[in-house]
Structure formats: C-alpha cells, structure tokens
C-alpha positions in Angstrom: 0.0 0.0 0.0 3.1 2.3 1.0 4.7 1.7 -2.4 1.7 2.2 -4.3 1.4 5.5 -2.5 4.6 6.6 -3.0 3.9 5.9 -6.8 1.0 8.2 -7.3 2.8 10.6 -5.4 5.6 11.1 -7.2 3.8 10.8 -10.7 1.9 13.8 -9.1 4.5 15.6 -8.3 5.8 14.7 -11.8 3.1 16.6 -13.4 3.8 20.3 -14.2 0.9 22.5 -12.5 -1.4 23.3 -15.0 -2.5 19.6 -15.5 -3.1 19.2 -12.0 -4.5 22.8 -11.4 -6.3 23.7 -14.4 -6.8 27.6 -13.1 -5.1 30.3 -11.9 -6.8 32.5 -9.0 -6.3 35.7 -8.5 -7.2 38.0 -5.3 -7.0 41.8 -4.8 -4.5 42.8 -2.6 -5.3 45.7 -0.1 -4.7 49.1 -1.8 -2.8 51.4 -0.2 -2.1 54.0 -2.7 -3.9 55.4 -5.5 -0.9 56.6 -7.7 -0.3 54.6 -10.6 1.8 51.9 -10.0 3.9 50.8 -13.0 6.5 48.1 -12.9 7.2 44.8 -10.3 10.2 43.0 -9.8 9.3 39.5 -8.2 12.1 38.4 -6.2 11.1 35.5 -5.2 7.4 35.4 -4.3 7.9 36.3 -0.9 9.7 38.9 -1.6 8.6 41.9 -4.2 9.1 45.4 -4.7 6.6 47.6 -6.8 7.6 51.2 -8.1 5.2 54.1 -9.3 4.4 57.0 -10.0 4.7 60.2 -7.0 7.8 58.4 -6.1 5.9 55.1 -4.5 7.7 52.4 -3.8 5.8 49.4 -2.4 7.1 46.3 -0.4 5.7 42.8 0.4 8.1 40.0 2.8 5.4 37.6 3.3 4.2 36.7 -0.4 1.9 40.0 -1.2 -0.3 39.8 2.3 1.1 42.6 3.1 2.2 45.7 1.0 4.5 48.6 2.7 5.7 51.9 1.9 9.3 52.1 1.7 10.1 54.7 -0.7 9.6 57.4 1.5 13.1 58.1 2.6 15.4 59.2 -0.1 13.5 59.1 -3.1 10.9 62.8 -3.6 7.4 63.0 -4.6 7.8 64.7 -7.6 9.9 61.3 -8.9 7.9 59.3 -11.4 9.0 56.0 -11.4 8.8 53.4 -14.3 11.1 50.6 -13.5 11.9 48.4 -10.5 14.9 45.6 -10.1 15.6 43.4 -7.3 18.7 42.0 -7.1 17.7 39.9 -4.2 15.7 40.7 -0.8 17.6 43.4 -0.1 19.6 45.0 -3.4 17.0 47.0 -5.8 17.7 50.0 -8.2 14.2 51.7 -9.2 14.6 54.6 -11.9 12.6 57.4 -13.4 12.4 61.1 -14.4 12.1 64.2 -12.5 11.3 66.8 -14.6 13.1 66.4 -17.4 16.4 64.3 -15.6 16.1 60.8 -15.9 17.1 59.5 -11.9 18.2 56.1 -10.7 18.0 54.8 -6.8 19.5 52.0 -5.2 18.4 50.9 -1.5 20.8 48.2 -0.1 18.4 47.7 2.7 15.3 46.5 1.5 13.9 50.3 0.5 14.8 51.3 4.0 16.7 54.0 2.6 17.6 55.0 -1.0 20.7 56.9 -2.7 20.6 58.7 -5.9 23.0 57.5 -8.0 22.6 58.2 -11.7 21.5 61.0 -13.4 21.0 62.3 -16.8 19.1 65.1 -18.5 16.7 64.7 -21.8 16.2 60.7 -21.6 14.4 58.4 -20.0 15.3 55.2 -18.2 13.6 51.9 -20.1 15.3 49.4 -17.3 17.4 49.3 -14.5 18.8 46.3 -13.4 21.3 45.1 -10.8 23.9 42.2 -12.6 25.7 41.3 -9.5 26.4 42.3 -6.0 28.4 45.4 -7.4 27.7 46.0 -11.2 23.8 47.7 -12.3 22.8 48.2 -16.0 21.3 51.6 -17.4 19.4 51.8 -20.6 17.9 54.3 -21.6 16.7 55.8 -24.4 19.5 57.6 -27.6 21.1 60.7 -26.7 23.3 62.1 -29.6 23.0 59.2 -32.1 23.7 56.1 -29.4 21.8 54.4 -27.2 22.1 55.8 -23.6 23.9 52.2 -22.1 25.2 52.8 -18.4 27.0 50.3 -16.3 28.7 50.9 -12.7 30.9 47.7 -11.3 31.0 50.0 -7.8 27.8 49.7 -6.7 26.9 53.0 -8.1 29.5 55.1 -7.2 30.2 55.3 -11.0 28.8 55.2 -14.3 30.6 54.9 -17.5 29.6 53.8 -21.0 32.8 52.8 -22.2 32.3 49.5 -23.8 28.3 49.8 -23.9 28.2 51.3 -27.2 25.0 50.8 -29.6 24.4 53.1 -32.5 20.7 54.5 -33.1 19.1 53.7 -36.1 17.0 56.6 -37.2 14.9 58.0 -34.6 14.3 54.6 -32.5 13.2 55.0 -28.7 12.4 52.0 -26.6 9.5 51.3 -24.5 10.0 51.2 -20.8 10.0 47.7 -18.7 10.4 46.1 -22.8 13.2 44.5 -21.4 14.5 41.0 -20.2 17.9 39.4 -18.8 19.3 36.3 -18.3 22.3 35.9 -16.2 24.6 37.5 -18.9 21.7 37.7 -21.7 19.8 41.3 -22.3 17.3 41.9 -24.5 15.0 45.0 -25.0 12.8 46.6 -27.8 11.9 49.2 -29.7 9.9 50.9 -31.7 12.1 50.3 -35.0 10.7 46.8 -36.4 13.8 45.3 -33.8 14.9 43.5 -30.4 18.5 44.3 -29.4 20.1 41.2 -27.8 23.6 41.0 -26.0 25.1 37.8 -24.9 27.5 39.6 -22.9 26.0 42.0 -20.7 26.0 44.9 -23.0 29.8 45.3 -24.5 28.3 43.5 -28.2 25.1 43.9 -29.3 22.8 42.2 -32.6 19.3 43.3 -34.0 16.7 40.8 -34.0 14.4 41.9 -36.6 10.4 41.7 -35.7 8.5 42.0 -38.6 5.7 42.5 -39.4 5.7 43.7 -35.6 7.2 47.6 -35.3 6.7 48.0 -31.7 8.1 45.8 -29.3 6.7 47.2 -25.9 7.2 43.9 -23.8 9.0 41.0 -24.6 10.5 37.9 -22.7 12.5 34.8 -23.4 12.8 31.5 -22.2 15.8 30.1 -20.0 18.8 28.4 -21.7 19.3 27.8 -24.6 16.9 30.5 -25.1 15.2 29.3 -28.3 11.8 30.2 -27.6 10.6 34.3 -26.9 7.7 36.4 -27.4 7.4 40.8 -28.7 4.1 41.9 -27.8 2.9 45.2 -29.0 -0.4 46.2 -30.9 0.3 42.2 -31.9 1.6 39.2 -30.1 4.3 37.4 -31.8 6.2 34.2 -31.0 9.6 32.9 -32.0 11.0 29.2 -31.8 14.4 29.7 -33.4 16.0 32.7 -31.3 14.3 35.9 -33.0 15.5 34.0 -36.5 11.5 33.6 -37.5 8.4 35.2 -35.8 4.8 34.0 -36.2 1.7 36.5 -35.4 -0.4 34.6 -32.3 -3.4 35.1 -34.1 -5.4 33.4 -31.6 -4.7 36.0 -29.2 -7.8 37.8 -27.6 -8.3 40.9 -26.2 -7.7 44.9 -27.9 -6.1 47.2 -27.2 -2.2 47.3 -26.9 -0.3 44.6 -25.1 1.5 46.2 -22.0 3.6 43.2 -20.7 3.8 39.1 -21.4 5.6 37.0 -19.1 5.4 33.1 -19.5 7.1 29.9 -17.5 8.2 26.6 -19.8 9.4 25.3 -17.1 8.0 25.1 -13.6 4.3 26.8 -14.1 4.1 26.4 -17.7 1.6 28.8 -18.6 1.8 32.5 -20.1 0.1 36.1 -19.2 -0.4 38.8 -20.7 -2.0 41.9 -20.1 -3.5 44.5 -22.3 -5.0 48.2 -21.9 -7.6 47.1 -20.0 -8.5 45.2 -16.6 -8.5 41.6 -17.6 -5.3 39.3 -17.4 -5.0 36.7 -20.3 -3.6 33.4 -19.7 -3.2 30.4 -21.7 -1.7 26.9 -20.6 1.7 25.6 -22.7 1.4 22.2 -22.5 -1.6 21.5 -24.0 -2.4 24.2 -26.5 -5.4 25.6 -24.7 -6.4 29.0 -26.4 -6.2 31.9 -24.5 -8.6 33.2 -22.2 -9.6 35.7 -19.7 -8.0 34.6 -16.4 -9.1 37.5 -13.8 -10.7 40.8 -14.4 -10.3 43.3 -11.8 -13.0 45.6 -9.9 -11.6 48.2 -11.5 -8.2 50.0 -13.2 -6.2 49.3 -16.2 -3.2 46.8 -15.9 0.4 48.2 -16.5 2.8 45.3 -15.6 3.2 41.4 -14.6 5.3 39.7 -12.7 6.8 36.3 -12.3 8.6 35.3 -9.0 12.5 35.2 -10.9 13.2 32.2 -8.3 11.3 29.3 -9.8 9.0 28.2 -6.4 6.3 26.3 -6.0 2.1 26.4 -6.2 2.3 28.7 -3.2 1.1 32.6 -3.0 3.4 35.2 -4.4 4.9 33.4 -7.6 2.8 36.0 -9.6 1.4 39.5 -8.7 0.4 42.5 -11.8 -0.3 46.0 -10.8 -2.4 48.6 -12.2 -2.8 52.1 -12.7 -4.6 52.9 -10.1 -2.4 52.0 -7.2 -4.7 48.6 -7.5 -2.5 44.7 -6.9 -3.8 41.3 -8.0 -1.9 38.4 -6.7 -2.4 35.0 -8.6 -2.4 31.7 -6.9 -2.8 27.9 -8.0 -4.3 27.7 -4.8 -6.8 29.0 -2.6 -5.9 29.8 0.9 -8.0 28.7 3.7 -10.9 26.8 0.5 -10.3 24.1 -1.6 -11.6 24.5 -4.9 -13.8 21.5 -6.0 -14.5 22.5 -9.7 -13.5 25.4 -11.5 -16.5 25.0 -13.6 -18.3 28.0 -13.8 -22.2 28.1 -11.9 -24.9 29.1 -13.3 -26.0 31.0 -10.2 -24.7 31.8 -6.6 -25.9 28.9 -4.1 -24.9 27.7 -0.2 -25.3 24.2 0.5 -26.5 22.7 3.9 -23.2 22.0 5.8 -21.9 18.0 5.6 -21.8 16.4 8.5 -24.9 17.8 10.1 -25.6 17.8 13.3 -21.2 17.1 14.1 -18.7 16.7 16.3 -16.5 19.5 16.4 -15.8 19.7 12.5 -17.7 20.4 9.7 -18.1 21.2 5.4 -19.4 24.3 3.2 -19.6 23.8 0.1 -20.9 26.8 -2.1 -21.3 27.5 -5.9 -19.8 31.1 -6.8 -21.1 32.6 -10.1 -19.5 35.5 -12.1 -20.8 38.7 -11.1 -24.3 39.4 -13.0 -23.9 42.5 -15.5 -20.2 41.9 -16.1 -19.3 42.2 -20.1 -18.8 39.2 -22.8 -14.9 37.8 -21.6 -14.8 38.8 -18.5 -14.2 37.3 -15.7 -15.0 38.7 -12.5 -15.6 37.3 -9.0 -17.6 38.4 -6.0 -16.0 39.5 -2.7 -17.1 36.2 -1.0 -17.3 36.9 3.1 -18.3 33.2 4.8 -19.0 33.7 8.8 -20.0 31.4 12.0 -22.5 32.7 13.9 -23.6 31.1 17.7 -27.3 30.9 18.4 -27.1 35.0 19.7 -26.5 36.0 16.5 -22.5 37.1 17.6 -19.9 36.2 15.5 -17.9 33.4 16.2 -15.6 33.0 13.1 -15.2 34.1 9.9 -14.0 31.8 7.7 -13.6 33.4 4.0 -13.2 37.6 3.3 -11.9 37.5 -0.1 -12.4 38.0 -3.7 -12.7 34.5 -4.8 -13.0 33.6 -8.8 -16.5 31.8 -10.1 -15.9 27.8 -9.2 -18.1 25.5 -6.8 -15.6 25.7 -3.2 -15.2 23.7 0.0 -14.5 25.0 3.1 -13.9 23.5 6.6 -14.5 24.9 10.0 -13.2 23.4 13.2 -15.6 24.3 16.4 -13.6 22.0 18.5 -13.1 25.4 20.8 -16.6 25.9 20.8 -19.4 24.4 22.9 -22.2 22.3 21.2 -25.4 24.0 20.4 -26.8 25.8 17.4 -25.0 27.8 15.1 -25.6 29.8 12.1 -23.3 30.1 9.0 -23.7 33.0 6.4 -22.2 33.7 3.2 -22.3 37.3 2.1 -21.4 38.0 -2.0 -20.9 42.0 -2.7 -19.5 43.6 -5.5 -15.5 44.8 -5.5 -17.0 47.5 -7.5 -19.2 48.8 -4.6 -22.1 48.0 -6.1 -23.9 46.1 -3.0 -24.9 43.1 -2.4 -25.4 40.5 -4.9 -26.0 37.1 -2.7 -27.2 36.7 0.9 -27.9 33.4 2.2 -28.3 31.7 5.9 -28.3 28.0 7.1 -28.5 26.6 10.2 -26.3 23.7 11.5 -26.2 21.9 15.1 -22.8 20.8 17.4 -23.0 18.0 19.5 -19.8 17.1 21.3 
C-alpha cells in the first residue's frame, strides 16, 4: 500500500501544475495608494518590490499579504517611477524622471533607505537592473545618435559607457520595462521593427528583426538555450528559433495594446499577458489551450506582470500584476483557507447545507460562486465572498472566508472544537468589489454536538 502511494505521489509531483490545477486565482490585494503603480520585480514570491508613480515604492516580505511603503526616505514625490529591479531581498535600483532628468536609486536595505545615484538630462530610463552584488545596467533611451547604455561595477558610485556602445538607427526609442535578462543575456525593444540582444551583458550587441511587428513594448524569453521568446505590441508574436523567424499569435484575444507578457516553460508552464484594459489573459503551454480571460479586476487598467524570478512552488506570491490605479492582484494555483472543488463556472450563486450535520466539532461548506451578473462578454469577475459562524445569539464566532474569490463551486472546513455544542448559524455574504452592493445573501442553520 506504501509503495503504491509513494507511486501516485511522485507521478503527481511529476506533473507540471497546470495539468493538476487547471486555473489560476487571482485575489485583490489591499490598496494602499492610489498613484499609478507601474513596474514589479518578483524576487522570489515572498519577496517583491513595486515602483510608481509620485515616487511610491511598495514592499511585500510575506508573499503579497502585506504591501509597505518604503520609498519614502530618499526618493521625492515629484519622482515618477517606471522601472523596479531586485537583485535579491535586499539589493533593488528603481529609476525614473524628475522633470526632465532621468534618476536612478539604489536601496541596499530593502527600500529602508535609497541613494541617488545616476543622473541624466533629456532621456528616460527603459530598465534598470542590478547584474551582480556590485555592477547595475542603465538603458535608456539615444542621446546624440547612441543608445544611452550605463554600467557601474561599484555599486553606483560610478557610471561609464565605455564598452556599452549601440548606434541609433534613425529615430528609435524604446519602451520602458520592454526589457529581459538572463544571467549575462539582455534583451530589450523598440519601436524600430527590432529587439536588441547582447550575450554579454552589453559590450556587443545584434538586431533581431520583428516583422511585421514595429513595436516591441514587452518581450520575454525563455531560459537556456533561449530558443523560444515572445514581442508583444499592438500584436503578439512568437519565435521558436531565437528571433530567427516570428509567427503573429493570431489566436490572441483581447484589444487594445499589449502592455507586458511574461510566461514559464518550465516550472508553471503557462503564459500572461495583459492588455489596456483590466482583464489578465492566460493560456496553458502544455496543452495548446487558447487563451482566455484569467481574472478581471473591480476596476483600473493593468500596467505590468510579474513572475517570482526564483522558480517556487504552487504557493502565493509566484505571480502578482499592478495597475494604474495604485490597484495589486496576486495570482495563486491555490486558494488559501478553501479548496476549490470544480473550477467550472455556476450558473447561479448557491450555499449548501453543511456536511456532516448535526457534528462533532468539524464540519463542510460547500458553495457555488457565479461570475458577477452584469459583467461584459470575456470577463471574468468574481464576487468578494465573506463566509462567517454565527452562535445561536446571533454574535460572530468566526469568519472563515473575506476574499475575492474567482467563479468555481468551493469547500471550506470549519473546526468548532473550541466551541461548545449547540446551534449555530453560518452565512455567506457576496458584494460587488465594485461597490455596487450586495449581490447574494444566504443563511443555514447547523447543530454541534460534542
């Protein structure tokens, strides 16, 4: 019997996520500023940094529960920020403009405090990245008929371009966070039909032609040996040969341009994207499912997604996107404190008696959570789903869900074993994010006997 568990349990393991989760759920994360926020660097899940506009800078340390303000000391108000890197939990660089000088900071202590340390009139900073312990990359975009490539080995003490060189061809700009890196791999696009690609951290650079694509405003590319990579920009296109042939994704869905694609062939498996609006886009790798509306959130438009960069389990954090209204969604292959019985999509909102009933200390909910009514053709959005225990007084005892949860039938579990027996009351209370009231109200009564 041992070895015949042991068997199914590594074959499960075996199994890359999306066959043995087929959705991701998202959740809204508390807000806690209305600026727009516009670029996320993903540490590791349980660690993320968010930068944004009025000089915000936004921490999480326990896998987006929590966000924190920790740009306040060093970096002003009047600082837009585009771009965020985190070298690790406690090394980031964020960089924007103030006025019309594109700034860089670096925080050594986890955004405790921040240093300027790179400044430069008439441009704008794309990325910012940290490449070691020491040494930080800079592009931004041409000044005087080159590319504006910076690169400090002295953890920002100095900046030189020496050896960074990269002509302009015509007029090209770039698009900021259309960027991605690879130990000593950098790519980033443009708006001139072209990806520029360096194998070795910036001193030689090639042009990976996009056509028919002229705007690359995100791309990304998959670990070693790097074959396969995506250029999103008012089209989705794919490459399978290093950049050497692109094919249009013309079963992409969604309008409007794409703001940021990010995808997993290894451990997760799936890819996002994100598009001027408030729905996230996801489709599953392994098994050529089209693409479909994954979340769609109570309100703002999405301006960037991001992966945890340490590969990690099913567990919170390993994906979060932020929006332009200071909103954060974090996505999940799990749901915390429910267990999802079928992600099949009810017909209508509905509470079930509890199972067992009367008990003995522990008990079952199981409930069928619809989309909201009146939402638009594609979208996806779920009800802020509050589940509570009631005693026979009518005074709260427990509450066991407060979240948005996506539409899916659900399971959750409540143990009274600190409770006496008697009669107890469980609710389940459906508003809309939106604040547009109630939308499901529903009592049943259940009995303890110890």
């Amino acid at each position: 019997m041992k070895t015949k568990s042991l068997f199914y349990l590594i074959i499960f393991i075996a199994l890359p996520i999306n066959y043995i989760f087929s959705q991701i759920f998202w959740e809204e994360r508390p807000q806690i500023v209305s600026v727009s926020l516009n670029c996320i660097s993903n540490y590791n899940g349980i660690n993320a940094f968010i930068c944004g506009d009025s000089g915000a800078v936004l921490r999480t340390v326990n896998s987006g529960y929590n966000w924190t303000k920790v740009g306040l000391n060093g970096i002003p108000s009047n600082v837009m920020l585009g771009t965020i890197y985190a070298y690790d939990a406690s090394r980031v660089i964020t960089a924007g403009t103030s006025g019309t000088n594109a700034v860089a900071y670096l925080s050594t202590n986890s955004g405790s405090n921040w240093s300027l340390v790179f400044t430069q009139p008439n441009t704008v900073i794309n990325e910012a990245f940290l490449s070691g312990v020491t040494t930080a990359i800079i592009i931004a975009n041409p000044v005087g008929g080159r590319w504006s490539l910076w690169k400090t080995t002295n953890s920002g003490m100095n900046w030189d371009s020496i050896g960074m060189y990269l002509p302009q061809a015509g007029s090209e700009t770039g698009f900021r966070n259309s960027f991605y890196n690879r130990d000593s791999k950098i790519w980033f696009g443009t708006n001139n039909s072209r990806i520029y690609y360096s194998s070795n951290t910036g001193t030689n650079w090639i042009a990976i032609l996009t056509n028919p694509l002229i705007n690359s405003a995100s791309v990304w590319w998959d670990l070693n040996p790097s074959l396969s990579g995506y250029a999103a920009g008012a089209s989705l296109l794919k490459t399978t040969n290093t950049g050497t042939n692109w094919i249009t994704d013309t079963t992409a869905i969604g309008s409007g341009n794409f703001n940021c694609i990010v995808a997993s062939f290894q451990l997760y498996n799936y890819s996002w994207y994100i598009r001027s609006s408030s729905n996230i886009y996801a489709r599953s790798n392994n098994y050529y499912w089209p693409w479909a509306v994954n979340y769609t959130a109570p309100s703002g438009i999405y301006t960037h997604i991001g992966i945890s960069r340490v590969q990690m389990g099913t567990g919170p954090g390993w994906i979060y996107a932020v929006r332009n209204n200071g909103g954060i969604s974090r996505g999940n292959a799990i749901v915390e404190g429910v267990r999802i019985i079928t992600d099949h999509i009810p017909d209508a909102y509905k509470l079930h008696q509890n199972y067992p009933n009367p008990f003995n200390s522990s008990t079952k909910f199981k409930f069928d959570a619809r989309k909201l009514p009146n939402t638009l053709p594609g979208e996806v959005r779920g009800g802020s789903i509050k589940l509570v225990i009631y005693n026979s007084l009518g005074q709260e005892v427990e509450t066991l869900i407060d979240k948005v949860l996506q539409p899916a039938v659900y399971e959750a579990a409540w143990d009274g074993s600190r409770s006496s027996s008697g009669v107890y009351f469980y609710r389940i209370l459906v508003t809309n994010p939106n604040g547009c009231g109630v939308v499901y109200d529903a009592v049943k009564k259940m009995a303890m006997l110890k």
